[in-house]
Legacy VTK file of the C-alpha trace (Angstrom):
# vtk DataFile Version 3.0
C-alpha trace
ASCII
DATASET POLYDATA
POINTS 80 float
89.115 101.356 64.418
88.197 104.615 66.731
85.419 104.508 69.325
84.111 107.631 70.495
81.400 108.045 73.421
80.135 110.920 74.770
79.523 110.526 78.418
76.955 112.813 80.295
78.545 113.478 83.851
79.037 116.969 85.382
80.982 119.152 82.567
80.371 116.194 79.898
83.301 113.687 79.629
84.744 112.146 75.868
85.854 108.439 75.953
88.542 107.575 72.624
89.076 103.793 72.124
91.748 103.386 69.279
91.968 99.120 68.184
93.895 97.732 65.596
92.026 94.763 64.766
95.197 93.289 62.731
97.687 94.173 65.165
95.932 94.295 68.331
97.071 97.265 69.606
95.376 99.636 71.606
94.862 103.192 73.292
92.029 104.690 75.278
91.904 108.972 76.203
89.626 110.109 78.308
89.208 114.189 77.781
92.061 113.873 75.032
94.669 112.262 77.877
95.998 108.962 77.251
95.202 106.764 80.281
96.288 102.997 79.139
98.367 101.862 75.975
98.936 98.139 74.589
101.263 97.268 72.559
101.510 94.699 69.347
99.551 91.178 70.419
100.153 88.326 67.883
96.652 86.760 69.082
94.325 89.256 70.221
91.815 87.831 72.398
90.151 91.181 73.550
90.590 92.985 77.089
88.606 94.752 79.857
90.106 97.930 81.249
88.830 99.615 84.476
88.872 103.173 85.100
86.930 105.897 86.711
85.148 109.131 85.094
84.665 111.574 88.269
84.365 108.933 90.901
81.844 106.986 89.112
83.501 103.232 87.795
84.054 102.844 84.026
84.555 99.546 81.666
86.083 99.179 78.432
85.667 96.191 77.175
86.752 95.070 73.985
85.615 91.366 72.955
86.966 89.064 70.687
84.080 87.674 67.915
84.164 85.168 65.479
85.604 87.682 62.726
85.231 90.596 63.973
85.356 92.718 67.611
82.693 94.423 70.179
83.798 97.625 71.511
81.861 98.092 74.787
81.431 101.299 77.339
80.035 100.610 80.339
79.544 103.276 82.952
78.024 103.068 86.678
76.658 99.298 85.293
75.030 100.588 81.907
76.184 100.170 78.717
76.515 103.579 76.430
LINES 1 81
80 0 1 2 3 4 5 6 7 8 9 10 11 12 13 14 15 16 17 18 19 20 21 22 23 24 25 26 27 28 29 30 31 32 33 34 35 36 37 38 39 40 41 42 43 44 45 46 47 48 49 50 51 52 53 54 55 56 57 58 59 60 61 62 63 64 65 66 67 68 69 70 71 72 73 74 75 76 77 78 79
């Protein structure tokens, strides 16, 4: 599954998510540069991954649902 967000700060920023939900892997981009990478998990029980878009604090959070996954953005506190 691919997430793309479209975040409004200065220029404009792009936020990629790429989640296998079989094999758990996992990439995020951030303006088309890869800035964290997981490998193959067995058991995927989700993940949080903290970051920051031009000084301002980003979250990805990815959790773990009875059959399926949430794919979450959250940036300066609000949810995107």
């Amino acid at each position: 599954m691919t997430m793309v967000w479209k975040v409004s700060i200065g220029e404009g920023h792009t936020v990629r998510l790429y989640h296998g939900f079989w094999s758990g892997r996992a990439a995020i981009e951030l303006d088309g540069e890869e800035m964290f990478r997981r490998g193959l998990k067995i058991w995927d029980t989700g993940f949080e991954h903290r970051f920051q878009i031009e000084g301002i604090a980003a979250i990805i959070r990815v959790l773990n649902r009875p059959f399926a996954f949430t794919h979450e953005l959250w940036v300066d506190g609000k949810l995107q």
